[in-house]
Structure formats: C-alpha cells, structure tokens
N, C-alpha and C positions, 0 to 999 in steps of 0.2 A: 230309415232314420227315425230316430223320436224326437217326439214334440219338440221338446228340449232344445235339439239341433235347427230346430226352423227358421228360418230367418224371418221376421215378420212382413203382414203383408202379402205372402206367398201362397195362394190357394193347393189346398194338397187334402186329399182323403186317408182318413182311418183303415190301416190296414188289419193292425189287430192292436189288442188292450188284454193288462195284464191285470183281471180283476182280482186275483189275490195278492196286488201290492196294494192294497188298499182297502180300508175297514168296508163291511157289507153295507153299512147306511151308505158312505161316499159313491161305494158303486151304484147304490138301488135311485141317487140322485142324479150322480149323471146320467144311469141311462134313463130317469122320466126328462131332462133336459136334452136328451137326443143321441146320445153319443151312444156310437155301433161303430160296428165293422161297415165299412163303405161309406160313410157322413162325409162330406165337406168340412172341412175346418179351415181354421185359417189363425194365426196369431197375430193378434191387435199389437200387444203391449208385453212385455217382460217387466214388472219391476224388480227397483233393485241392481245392485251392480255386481251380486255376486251368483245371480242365477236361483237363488234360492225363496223369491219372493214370489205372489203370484204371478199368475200368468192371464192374461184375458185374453179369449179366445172367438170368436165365431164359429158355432156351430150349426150348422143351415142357415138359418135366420136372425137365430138369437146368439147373443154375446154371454158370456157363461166366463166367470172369475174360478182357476181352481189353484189347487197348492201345486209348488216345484213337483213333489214325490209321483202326484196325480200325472203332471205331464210327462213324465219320466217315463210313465208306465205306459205310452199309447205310442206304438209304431205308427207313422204317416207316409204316403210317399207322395211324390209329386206327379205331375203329370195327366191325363186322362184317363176316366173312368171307368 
C-alpha cells in the first residue's frame, strides 16, 4: 500500500520508493533524513481535506514534513519486520 493509503498512527515500514517520482534534491533529502527500504514510518498528520497537502511523518525517530507527490511514491506495509 502507499503512504498515501495509511491510516495514521499505524506503524508500518518502507517497502520500496520511487525515486524518480521526485526531483534528485528531494530524493538526496529524504534519504540524509532516513528514508530507505526497511525504515519505520508512521503517519502523524495528513493535512488538508483533499489528500493533497503535506503529510508528517515519523521516520525512525525524527518527524519529517513531506509533499502529497513524495508520499505517493513510497510503498509501506504493515506488520513485522
């Protein structure tokens, strides 16, 4: 499922990421803020009523704001590691 689809709240890891939906600064930032294949995530916050606003995130430790598009682009699944 992708981010997108997450309910929040719900711990689930990084399964993969589509780094060419997304300009190379954006990618070369999330991954110095953590984001990989196998991370922890977890979605804080959706704003917005139409899905298209940011998104705030937990990733390991730290809390990381990114755009709809960004989260579009990261498959998560639930479950165990």
């Amino acid at each position: 499922m992708r981010l997108t689809s997450l309910e929040p709240n719900h711990p689930a890891y990084v399964e993969s990421i589509d780094w060419n939906a997304m300009s190379e600064m954006d990618s070369r930032r999330l991954r110095e803020l953590g984001l990989h294949e196998g991370a922890s995530i977890e979605l804080l916050h959706r704003a917005g009523f139409t899905g298209r606003g940011a998104y705030a995130c937990r990733i390991g430790r730290m809390i990381v704001a990114m755009r709809a598009a960004h989260a579009g682009a990261i498959s998560v699944r639930t479950g165990a590691e």
